[in-house]
N, C-alpha and C positions, 0 to 999 in steps of 0.2 A: 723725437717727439712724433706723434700719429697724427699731427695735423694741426692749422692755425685757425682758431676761433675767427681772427680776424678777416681772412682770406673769405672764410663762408659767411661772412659777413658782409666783407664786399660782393658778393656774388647775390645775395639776396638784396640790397640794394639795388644791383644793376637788374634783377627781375623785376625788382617793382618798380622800374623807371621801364623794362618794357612792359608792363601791365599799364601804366598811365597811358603810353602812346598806341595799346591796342588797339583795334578799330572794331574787331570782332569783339564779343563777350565771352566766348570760349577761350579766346587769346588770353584776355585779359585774366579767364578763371586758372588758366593754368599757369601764366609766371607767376600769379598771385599764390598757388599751391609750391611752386616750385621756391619762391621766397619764404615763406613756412620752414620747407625741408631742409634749406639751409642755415636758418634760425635754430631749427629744433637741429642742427649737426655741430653749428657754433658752441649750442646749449652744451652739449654733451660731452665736446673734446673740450671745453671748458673744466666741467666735473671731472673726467678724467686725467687732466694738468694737475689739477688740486687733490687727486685720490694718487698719481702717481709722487708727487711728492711729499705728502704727507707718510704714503709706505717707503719714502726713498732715505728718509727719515728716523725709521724704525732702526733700533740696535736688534741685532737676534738675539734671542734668549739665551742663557748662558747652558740653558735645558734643552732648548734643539739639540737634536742627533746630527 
């Protein structure tokens, strides 16, 4: 598997727990970016769990070469 939805999941959690205890606003702007990018990673190897077995699923054509 290419990766655990769950894993960047906890990881974007733990950025926006340090976004709450930043002191700076830049701090804060960037685990807040950085929790995003983990969200939209979860997002995607999620789609890609459910596009890989969905094709894992396919019989081949009896017409493939």
């Amino acid at each position: 598997m290419p990766g655990n939805p769950k894993e960047c999941l906890d990881h974007a959690m733990a950025c926006l727990r340090l976004a709450a205890e930043a002191r700076r606003p830049s701090d804060k702007k960037h685990f807040e970016e950085l929790a995003e990018r983990w969200q939209a990673l979860a997002r995607d190897l999620e789609f890609t769990q459910v596009l890989l077995a969905t094709w894992g699923d396919e019989k081949p054509s009896e017409e493939s070469p």
